[in-house]
MDTraj code that builds the backbone (N, CA, C; nanometers):
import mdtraj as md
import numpy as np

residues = "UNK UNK UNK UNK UNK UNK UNK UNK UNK UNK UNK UNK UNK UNK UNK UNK UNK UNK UNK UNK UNK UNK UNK UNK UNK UNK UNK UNK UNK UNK UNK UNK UNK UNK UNK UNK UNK UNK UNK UNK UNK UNK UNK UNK UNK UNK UNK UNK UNK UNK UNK UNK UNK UNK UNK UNK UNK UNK UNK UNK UNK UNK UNK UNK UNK UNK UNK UNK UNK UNK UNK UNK UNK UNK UNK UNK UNK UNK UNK UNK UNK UNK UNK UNK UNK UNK UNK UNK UNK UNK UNK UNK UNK UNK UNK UNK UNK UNK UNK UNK UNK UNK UNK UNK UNK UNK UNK UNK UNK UNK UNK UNK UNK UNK UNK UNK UNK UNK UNK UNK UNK UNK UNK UNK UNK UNK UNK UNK UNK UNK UNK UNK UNK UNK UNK UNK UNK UNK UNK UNK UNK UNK UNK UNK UNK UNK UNK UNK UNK UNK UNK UNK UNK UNK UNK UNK UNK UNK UNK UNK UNK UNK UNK UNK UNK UNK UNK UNK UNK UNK UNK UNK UNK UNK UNK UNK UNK UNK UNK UNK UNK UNK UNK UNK UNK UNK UNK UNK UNK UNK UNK UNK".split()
xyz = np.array([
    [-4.6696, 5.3515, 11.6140],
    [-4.6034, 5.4052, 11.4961],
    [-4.6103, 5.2997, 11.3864],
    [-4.6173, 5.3291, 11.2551],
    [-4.6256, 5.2548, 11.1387],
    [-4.5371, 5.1814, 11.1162],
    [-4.5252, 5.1073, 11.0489],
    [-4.3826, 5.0073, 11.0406],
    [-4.3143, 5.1111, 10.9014],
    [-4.2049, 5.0917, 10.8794],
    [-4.1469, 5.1961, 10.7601],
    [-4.1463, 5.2863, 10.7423],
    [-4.1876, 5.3991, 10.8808],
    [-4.1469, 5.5367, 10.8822],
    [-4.1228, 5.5840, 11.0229],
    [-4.0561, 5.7005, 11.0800],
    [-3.9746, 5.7078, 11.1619],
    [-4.0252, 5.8406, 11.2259],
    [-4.0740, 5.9025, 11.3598],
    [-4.1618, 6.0014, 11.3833],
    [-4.0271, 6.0924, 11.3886],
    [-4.0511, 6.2217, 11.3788],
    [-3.9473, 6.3755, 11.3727],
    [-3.9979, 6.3885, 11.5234],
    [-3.9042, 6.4924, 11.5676],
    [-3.9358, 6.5576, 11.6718],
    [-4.0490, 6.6424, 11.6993],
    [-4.1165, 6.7093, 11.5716],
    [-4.2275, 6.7764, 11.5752],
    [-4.3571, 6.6864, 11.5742],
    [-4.3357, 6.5312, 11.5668],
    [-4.4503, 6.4616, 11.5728],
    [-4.5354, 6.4001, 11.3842],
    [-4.4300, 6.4675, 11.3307],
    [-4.4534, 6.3924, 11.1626],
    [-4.4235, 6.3355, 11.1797],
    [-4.4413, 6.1868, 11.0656],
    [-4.4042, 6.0265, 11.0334],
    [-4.3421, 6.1069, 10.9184],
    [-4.2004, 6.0496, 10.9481],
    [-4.1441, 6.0735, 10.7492],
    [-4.0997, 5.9331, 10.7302],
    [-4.0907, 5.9165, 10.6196],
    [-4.1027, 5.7372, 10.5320],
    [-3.9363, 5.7307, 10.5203],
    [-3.8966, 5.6087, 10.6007],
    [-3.7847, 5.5593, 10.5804],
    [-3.6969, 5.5990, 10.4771],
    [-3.7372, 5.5916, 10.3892],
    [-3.6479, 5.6308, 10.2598],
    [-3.5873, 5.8146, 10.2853],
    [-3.6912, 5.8461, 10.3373],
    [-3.6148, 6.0230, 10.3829],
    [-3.5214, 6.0327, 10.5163],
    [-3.4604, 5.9131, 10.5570],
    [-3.4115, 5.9390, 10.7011],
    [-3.2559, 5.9768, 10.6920],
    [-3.1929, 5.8996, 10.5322],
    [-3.1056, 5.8878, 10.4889],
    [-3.1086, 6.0613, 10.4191],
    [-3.1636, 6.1061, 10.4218],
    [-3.1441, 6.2658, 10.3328],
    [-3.0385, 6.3644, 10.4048],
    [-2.9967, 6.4360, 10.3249],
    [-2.9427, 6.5653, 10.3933],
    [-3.0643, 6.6468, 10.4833],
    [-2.9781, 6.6637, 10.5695],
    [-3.0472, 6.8108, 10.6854],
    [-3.0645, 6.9410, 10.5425],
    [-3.1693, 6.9721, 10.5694],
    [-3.1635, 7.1614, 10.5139],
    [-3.2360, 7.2279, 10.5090],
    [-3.2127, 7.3276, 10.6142],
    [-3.2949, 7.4510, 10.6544],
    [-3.3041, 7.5997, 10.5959],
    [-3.4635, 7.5852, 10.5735],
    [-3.4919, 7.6959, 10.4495],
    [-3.5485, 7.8061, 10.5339],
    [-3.4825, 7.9586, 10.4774],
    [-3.5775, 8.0378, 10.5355],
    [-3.6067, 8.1476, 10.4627],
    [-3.7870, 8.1534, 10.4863],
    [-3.8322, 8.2090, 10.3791],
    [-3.8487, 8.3680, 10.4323],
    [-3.8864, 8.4406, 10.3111],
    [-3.9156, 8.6044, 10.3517],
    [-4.0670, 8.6513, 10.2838],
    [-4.0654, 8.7081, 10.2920],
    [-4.2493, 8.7717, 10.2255],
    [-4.3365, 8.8263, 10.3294],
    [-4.4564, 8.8546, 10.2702],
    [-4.5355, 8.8918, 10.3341],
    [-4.6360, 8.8238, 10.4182],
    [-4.6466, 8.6732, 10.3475],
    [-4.7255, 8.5542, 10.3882],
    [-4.8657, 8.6325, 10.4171],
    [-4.9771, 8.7098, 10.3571],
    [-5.0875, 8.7802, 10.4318],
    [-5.1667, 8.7920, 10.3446],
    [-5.2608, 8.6877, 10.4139],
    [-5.2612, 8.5611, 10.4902],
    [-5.1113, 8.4513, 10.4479],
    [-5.1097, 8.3776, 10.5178],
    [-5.0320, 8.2703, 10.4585],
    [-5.1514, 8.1717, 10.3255],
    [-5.0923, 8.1266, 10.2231],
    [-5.1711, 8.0444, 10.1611],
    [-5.0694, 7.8903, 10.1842],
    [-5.1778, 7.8262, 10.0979],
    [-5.1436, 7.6934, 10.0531],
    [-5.0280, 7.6651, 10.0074],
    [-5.0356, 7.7617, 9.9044],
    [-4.9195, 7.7559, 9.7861],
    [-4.7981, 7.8007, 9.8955],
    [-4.7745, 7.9020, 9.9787],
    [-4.6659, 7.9594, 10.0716],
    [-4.6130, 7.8051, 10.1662],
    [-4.6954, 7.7415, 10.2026],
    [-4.6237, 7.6391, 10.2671],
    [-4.5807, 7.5106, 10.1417],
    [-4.6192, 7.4936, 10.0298],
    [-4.5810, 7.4765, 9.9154],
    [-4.4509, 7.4784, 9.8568],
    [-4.4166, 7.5711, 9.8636],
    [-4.2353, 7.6687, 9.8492],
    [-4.2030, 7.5694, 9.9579],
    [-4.2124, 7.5232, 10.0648],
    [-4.0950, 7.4121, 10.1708],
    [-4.0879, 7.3012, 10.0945],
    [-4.1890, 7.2229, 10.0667],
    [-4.2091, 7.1119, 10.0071],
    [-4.0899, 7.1096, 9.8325],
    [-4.1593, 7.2398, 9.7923],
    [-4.0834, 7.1743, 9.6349],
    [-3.9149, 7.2273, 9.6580],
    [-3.8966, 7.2886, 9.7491],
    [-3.7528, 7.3695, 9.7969],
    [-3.6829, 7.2302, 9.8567],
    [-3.7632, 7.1551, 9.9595],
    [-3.6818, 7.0624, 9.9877],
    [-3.6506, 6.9404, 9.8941],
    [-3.7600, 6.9529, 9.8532],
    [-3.7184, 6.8068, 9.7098],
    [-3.6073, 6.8558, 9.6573],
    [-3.6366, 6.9481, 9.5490],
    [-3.5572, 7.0232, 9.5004],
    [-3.3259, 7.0115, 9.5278],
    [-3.3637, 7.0408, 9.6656],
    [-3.2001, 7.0785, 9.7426],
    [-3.1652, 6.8875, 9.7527],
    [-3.2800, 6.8272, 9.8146],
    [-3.1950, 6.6957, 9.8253],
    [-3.1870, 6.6394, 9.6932],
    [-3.2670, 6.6526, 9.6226],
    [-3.1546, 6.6258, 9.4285],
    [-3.0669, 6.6595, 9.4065],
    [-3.0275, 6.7772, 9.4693],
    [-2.9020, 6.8516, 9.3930],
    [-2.8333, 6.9168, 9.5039],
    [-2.8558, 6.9265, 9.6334],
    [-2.7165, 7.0056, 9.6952],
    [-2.7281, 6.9311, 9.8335],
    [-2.6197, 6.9859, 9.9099],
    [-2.5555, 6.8955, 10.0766],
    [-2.6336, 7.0015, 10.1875],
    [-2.6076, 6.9692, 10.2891],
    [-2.6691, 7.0386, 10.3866],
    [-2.6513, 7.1821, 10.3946],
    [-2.7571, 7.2555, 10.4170],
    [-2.6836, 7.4222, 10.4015],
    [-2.8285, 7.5100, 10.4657],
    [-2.8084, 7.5913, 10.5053],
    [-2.9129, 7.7192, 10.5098],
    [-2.9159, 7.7984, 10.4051],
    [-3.0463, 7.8182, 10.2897],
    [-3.1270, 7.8742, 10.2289],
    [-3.1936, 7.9964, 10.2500],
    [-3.1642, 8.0871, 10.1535],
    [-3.2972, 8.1866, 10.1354],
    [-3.4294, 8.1400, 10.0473],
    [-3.5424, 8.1273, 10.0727],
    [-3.6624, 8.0316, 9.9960],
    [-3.7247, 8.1665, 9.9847],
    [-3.7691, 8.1860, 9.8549],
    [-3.8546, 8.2782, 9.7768],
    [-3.9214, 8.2036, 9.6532],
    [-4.0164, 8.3140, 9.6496],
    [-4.0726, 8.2343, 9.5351],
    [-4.0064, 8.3761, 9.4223],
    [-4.0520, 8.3543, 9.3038],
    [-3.9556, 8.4340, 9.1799],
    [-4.0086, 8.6044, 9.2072],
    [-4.1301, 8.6021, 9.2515],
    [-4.1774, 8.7418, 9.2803],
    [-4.1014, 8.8202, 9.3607],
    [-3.9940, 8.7549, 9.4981],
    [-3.9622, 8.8549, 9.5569],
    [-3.8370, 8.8092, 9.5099],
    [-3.7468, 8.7304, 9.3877],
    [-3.6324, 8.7788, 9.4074],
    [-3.6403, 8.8982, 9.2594],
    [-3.7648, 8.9081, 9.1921],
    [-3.7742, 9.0278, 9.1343],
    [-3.7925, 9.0940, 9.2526],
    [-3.8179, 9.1413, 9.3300],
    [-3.7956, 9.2399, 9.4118],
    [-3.6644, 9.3257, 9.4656],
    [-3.5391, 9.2098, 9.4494],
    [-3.3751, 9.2320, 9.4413],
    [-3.3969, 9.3874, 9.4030],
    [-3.4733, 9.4360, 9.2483],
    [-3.4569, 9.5021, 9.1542],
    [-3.4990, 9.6414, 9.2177],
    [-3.5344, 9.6026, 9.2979],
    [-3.6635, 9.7748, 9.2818],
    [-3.5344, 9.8439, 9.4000],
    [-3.5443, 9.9604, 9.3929],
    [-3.4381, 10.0675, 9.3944],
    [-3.5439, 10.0507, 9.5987],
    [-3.3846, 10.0684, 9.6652],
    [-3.4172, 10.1164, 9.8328],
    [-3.5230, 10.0294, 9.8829],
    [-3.5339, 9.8831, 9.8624],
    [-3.6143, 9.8066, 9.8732],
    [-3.5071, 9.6984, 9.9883],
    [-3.3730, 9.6693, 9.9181],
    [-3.3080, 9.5428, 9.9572],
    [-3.1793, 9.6824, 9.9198],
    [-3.0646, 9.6751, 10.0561],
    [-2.9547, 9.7232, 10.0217],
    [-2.8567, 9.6087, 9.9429],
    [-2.7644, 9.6296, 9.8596],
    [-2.6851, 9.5656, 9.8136],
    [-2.5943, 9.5075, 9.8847],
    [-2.5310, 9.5318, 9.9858],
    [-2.4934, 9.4644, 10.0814],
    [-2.5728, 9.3750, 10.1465],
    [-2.6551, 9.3452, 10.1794],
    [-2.7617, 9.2062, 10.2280],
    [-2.7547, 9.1180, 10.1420],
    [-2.8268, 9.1650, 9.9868],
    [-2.8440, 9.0702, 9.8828],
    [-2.7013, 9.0027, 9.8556],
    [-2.5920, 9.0641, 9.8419],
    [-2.4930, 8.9862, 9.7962],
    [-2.4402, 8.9076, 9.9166],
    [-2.4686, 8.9309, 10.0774],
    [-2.4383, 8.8693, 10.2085],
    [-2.5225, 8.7095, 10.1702],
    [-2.6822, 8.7568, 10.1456],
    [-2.7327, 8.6437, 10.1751],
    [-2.7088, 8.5639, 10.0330],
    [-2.6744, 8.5425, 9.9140],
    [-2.6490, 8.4845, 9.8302],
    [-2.5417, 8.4418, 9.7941],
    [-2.3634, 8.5095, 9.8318],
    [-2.2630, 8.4940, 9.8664],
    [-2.2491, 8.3370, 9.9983],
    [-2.3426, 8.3719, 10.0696],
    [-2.3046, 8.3496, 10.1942],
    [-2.3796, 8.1644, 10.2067],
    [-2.5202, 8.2108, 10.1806],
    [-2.6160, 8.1454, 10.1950],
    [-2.6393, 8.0151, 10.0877],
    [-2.7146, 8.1506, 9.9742],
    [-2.7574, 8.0707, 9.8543],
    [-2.8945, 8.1247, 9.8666],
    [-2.9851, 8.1214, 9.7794],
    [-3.1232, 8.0949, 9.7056],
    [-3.1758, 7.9868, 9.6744],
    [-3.2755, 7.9619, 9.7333],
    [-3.4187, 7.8331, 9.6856],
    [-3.5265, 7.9401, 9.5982],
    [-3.5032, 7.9447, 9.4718],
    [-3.5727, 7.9893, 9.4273],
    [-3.6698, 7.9306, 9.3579],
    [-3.8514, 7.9373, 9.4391],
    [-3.9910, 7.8736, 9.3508],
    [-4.0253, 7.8919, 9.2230],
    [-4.0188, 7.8665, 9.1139],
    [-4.1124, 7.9495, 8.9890],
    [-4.2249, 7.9723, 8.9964],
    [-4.2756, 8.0836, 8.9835],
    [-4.4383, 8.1692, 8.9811],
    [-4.4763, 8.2011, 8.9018],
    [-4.5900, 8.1978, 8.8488],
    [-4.6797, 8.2138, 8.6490],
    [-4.6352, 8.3435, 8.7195],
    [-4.5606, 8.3889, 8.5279],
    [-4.5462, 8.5450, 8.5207],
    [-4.4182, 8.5859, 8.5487],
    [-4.3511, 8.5329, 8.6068],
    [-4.1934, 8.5334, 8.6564],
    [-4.0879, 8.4821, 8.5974],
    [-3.9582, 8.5658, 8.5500],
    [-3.9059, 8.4937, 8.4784],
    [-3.7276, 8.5041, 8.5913],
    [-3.7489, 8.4067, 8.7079],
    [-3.6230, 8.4556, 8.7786],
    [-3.4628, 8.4493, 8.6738],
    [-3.4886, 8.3840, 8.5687],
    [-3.3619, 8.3378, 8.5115],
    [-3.3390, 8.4888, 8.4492],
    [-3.3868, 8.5654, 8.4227],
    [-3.4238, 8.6812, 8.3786],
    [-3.3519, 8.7635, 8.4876],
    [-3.4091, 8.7779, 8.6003],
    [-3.4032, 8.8503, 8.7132],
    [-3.2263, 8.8522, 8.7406],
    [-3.1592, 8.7049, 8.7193],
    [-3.0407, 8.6745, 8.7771],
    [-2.9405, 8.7370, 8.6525],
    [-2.9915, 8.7196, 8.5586],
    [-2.9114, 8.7906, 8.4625],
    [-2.9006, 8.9508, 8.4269],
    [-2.9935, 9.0285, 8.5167],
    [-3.0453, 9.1555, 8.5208],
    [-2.9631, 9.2295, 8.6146],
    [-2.9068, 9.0944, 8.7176],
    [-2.8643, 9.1840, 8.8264],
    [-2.7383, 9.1548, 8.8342],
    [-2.6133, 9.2895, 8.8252],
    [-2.4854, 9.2064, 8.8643],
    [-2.4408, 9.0896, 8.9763],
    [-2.5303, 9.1371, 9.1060],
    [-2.4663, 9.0659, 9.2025],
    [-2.5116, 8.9230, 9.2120],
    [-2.6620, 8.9012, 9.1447],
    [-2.6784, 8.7983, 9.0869],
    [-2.5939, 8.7072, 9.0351],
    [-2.6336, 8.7635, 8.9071],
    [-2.5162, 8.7094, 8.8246],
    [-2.4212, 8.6472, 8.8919],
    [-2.3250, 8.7621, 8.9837],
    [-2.1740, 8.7153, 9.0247],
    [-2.2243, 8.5523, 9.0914],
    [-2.3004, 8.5612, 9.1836],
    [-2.3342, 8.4166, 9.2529],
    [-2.4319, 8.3239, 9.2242],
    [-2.4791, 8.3495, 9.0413],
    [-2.5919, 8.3005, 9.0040],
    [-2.5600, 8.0852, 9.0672],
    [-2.4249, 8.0494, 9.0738],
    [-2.3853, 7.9404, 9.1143],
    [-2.4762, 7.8754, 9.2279],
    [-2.4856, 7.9751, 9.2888],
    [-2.5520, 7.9950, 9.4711],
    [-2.6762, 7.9944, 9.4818],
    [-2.7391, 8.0154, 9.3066],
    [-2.9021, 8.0154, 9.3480],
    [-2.9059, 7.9138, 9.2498],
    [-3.0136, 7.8138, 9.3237],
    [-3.1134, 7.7098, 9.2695],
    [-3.2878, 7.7470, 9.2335],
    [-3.2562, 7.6893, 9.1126],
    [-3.4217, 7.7482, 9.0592],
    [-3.4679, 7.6109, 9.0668],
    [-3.5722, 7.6349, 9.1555],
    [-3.7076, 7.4520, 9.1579],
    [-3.8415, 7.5676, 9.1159],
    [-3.8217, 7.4301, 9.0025],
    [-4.0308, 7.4398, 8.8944],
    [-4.0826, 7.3841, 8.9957],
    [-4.1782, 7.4848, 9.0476],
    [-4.3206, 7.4422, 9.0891],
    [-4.3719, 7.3350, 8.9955],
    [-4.4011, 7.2120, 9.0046],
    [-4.4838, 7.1493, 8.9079],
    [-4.6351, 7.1843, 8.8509],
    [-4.6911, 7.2152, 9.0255],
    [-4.8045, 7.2589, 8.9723],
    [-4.8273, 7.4141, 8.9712],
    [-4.8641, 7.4403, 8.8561],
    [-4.8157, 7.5900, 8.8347],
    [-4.9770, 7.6542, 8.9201],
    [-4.9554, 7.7590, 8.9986],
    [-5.0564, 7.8357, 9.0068],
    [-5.0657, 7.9426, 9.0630],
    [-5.1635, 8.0693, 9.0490],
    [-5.1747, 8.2155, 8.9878],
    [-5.2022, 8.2576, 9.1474],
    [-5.2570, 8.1921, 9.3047],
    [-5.2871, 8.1768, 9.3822],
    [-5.1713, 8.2977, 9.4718],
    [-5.2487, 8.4398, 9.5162],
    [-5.1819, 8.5125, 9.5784],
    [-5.2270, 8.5448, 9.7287],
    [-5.1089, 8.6035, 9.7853],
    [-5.2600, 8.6720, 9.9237],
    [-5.2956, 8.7951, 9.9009],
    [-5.2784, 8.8733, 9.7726],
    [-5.3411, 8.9807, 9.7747],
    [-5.5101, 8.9529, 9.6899],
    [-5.4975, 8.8441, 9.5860],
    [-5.6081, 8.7758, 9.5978],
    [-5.6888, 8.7195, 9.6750],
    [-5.6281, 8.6483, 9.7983],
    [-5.6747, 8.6104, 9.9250],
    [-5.7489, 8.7194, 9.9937],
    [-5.6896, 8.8308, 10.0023],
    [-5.7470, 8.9684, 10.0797],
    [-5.8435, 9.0270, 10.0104],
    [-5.8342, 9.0127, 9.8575],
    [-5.9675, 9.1187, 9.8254],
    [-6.1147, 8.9822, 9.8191],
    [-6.0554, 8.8844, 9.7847],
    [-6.1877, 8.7774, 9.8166],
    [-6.2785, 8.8035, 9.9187],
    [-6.1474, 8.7638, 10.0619],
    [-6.2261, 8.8122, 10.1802],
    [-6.3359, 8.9306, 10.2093],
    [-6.2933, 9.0227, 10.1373],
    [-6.2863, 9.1631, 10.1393],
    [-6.4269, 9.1513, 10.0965],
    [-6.4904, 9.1124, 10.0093],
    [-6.5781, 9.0618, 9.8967],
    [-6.7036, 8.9365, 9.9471],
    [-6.6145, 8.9059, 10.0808],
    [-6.7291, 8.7832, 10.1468],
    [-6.7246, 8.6679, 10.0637],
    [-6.6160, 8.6300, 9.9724],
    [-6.5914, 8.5274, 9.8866],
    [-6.5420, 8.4176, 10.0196],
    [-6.5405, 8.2602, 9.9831],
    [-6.5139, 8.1652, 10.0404],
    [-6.3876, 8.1271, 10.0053],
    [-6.2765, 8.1118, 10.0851],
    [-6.1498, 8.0603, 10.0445],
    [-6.1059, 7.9462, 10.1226],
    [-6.2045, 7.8423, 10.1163],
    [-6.1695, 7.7238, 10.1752],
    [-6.1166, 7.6496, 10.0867],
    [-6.0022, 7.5646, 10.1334],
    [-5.9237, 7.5022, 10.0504],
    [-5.7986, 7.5976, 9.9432],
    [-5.7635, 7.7092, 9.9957],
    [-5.6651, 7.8496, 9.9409],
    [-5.5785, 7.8248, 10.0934],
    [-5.6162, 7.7898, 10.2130],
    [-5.5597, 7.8691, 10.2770],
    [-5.5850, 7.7278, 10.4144],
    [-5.4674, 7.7336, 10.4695],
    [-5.5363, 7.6005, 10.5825],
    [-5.6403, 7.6558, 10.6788],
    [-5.7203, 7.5597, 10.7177],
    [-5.8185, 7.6099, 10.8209],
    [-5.7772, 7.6456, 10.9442],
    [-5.7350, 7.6520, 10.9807],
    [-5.6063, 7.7187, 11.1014],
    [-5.6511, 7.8605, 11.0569],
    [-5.5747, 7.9204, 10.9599],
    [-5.5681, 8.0206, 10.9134],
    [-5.6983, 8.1084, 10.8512],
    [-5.7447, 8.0028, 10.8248],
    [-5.8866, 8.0255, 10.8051],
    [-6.0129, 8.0716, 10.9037],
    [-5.9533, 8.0267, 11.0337],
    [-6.0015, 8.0197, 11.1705],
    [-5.9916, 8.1766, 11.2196],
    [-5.8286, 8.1852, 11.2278],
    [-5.8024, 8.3033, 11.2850],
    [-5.8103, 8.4298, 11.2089],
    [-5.8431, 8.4591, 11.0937],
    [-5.8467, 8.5602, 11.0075],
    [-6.0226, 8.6002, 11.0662],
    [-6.1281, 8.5037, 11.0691],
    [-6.2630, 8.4898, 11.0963],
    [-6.2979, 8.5360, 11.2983],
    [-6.1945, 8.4819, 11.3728],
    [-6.1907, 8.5084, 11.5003],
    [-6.1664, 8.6670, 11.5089],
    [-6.0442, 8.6890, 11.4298],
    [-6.0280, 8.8441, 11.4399],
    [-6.0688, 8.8971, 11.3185],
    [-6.1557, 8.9191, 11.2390],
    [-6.2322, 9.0062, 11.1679],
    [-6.1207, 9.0797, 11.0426],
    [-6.0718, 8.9800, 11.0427],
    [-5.9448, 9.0346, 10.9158],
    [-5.9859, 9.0089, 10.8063],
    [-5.9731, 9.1074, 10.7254],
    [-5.9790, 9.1582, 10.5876],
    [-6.1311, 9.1756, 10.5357],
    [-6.1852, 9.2174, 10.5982],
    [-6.3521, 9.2359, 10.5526],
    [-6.3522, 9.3456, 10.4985],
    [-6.4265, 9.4240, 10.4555],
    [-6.4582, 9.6075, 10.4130],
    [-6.4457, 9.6607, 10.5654],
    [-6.5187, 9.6003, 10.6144],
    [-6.5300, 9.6660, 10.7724],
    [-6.4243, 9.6331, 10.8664],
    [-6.2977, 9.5737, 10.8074],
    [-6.2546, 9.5114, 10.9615],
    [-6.1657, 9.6657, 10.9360],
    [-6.1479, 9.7358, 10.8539],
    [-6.0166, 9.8407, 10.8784],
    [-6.1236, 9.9718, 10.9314],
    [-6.2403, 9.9619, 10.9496],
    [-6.3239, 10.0826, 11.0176],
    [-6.3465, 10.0740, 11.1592],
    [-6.2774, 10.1901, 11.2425],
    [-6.3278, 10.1563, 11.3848],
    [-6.4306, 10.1390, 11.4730],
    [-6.4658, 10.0425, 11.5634],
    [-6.5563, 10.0023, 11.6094],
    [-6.6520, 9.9138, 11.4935],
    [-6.5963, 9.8502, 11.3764],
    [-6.6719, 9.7574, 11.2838],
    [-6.7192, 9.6610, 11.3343],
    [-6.8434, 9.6298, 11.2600],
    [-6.9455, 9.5180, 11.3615],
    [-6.8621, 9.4289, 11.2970],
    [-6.8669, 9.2676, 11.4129],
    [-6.8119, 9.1211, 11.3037],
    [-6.9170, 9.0772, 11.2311],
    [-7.0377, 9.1189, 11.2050],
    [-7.1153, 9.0534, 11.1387],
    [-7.1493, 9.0160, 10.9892],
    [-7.1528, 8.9695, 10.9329],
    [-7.1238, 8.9224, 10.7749],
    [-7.2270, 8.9508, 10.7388],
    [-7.2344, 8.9922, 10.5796],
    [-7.3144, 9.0499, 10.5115],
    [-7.4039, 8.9538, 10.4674],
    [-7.5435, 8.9142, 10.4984],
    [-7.6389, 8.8840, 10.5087],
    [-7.6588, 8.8471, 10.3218],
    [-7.6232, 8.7036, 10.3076],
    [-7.6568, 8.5782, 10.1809],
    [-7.4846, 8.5926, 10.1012],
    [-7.4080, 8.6228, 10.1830],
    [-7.2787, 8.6089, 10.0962],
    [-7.1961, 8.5288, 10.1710],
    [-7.1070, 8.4717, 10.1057],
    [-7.0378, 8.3664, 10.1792],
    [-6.9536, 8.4102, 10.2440],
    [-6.8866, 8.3404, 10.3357],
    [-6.7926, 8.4203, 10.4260],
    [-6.7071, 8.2694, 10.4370],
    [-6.5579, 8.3552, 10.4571],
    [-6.4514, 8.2459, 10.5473],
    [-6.4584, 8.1352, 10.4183],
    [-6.4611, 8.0232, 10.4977],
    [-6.4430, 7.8474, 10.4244],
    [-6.5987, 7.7889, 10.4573],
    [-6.7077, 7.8937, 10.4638],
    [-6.8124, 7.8213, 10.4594],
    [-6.8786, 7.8232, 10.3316],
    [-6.9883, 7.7359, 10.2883],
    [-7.0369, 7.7329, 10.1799],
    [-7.1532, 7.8502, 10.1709],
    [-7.1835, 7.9414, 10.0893],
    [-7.3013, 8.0206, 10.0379],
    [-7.4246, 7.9809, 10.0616],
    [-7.5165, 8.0564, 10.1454],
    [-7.6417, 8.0088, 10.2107],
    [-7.7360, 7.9661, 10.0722],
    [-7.8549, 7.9197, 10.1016],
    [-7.9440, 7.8898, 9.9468],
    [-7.9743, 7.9877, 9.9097],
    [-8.0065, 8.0369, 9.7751],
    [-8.0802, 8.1546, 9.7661],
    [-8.2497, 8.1775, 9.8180],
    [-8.2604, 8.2617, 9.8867],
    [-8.3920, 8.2972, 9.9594],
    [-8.4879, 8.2795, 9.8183],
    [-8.6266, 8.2835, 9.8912],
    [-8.7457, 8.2550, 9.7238],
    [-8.8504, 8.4151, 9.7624],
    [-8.8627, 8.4104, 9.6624],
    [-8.9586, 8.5863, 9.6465],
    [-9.0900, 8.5838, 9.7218],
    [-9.1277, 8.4373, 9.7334],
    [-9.2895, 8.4173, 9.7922],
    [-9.3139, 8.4941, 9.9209],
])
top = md.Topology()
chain = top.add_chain()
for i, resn in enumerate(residues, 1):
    res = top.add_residue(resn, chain, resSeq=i)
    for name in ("N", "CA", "C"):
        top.add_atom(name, md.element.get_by_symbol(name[0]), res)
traj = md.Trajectory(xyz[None], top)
């Protein structure tokens, strides 16, 4: 082990200076599909975020897209939303296009516990979705470096999100000079 940092139980080194932090456990909701970059992203700026400004606690972590979602009618009963924000609190991410400060003022029950939700700026702002993720794939586009290779692995093992993976009995075979997965685009063939 390194000198000046201290291993977790899961086998990370975290740096001395974080040993002294508050405990706080975030839990997120969405669709994660695929999971991206940016989705494990939301832990990182959620936890900075809470140890600046609040004590140990359990979190709801969203990014601003789904707590616009609060809004949409038979989506989220009103009893949950005001349980988990009453109760809990909000880690809320900022997302280009989202205006949660908006969202909290839109909604009474908001509002009532706007106290309870914390808004953390993404610093680095970016447009990075998984429904973008899915039609790329879809498209034989390369999304290496969008998405960890883990994930990258298993989407390619099981034939997820191609044109063909939602047709039954679809071949796995990739469309012949287009890129696929996190690999790079073959050369272009010559006419000779």
């Amino acid at each position: 082990m390194k000198s000046g940092r201290v291993a977790t139980t899961v086998g990370v080194d975290v740096p001395d200076k974080m040993k002294s932090r508050i405990p706080v456990v975030l839990l997120a909701c969405g669709s994660f599909n695929p999971i991206t970059n940016m989705h494990l992203r939301l832990f990182e700026v959620a936890r900075d975020h809470l140890h600046q400004t609040a004590g140990p606690e359990l979190k709801l972590l969203c990014g601003a897209d789904v707590l616009k979602t609060f809004q949409t009618p038979n989506l989220w009963k009103d009893a949950h939303i005001q349980e988990i924000v009453e109760k809990f609190g909000i880690v809320c991410v900022s997302r280009t296009g989202h205006n949660p400060k908006e969202y909290i003022s839109g909604s009474p029950i908001l509002h009532r516990y706007r106290h309870n939700i914390h808004l953390a700026r993404e610093p680095v702002q970016n447009e990075l979705s998984s429904t973008y993720v899915r039609q790329a794939l879809s498209q034989g586009h390369s999304v290496k470096y969008l998405l960890p290779d883990a994930v990258i692995a298993y989407i390619k093992d099981h034939n997820l999100y191609t044109r063909d993976s939602s047709r039954k009995g679809s071949s796995t075979q990739r469309n012949e000079g287009k890129p696929s997965w996190g690999e790079p685009a073959p050369p272009p063939r010559s006419s000779s």
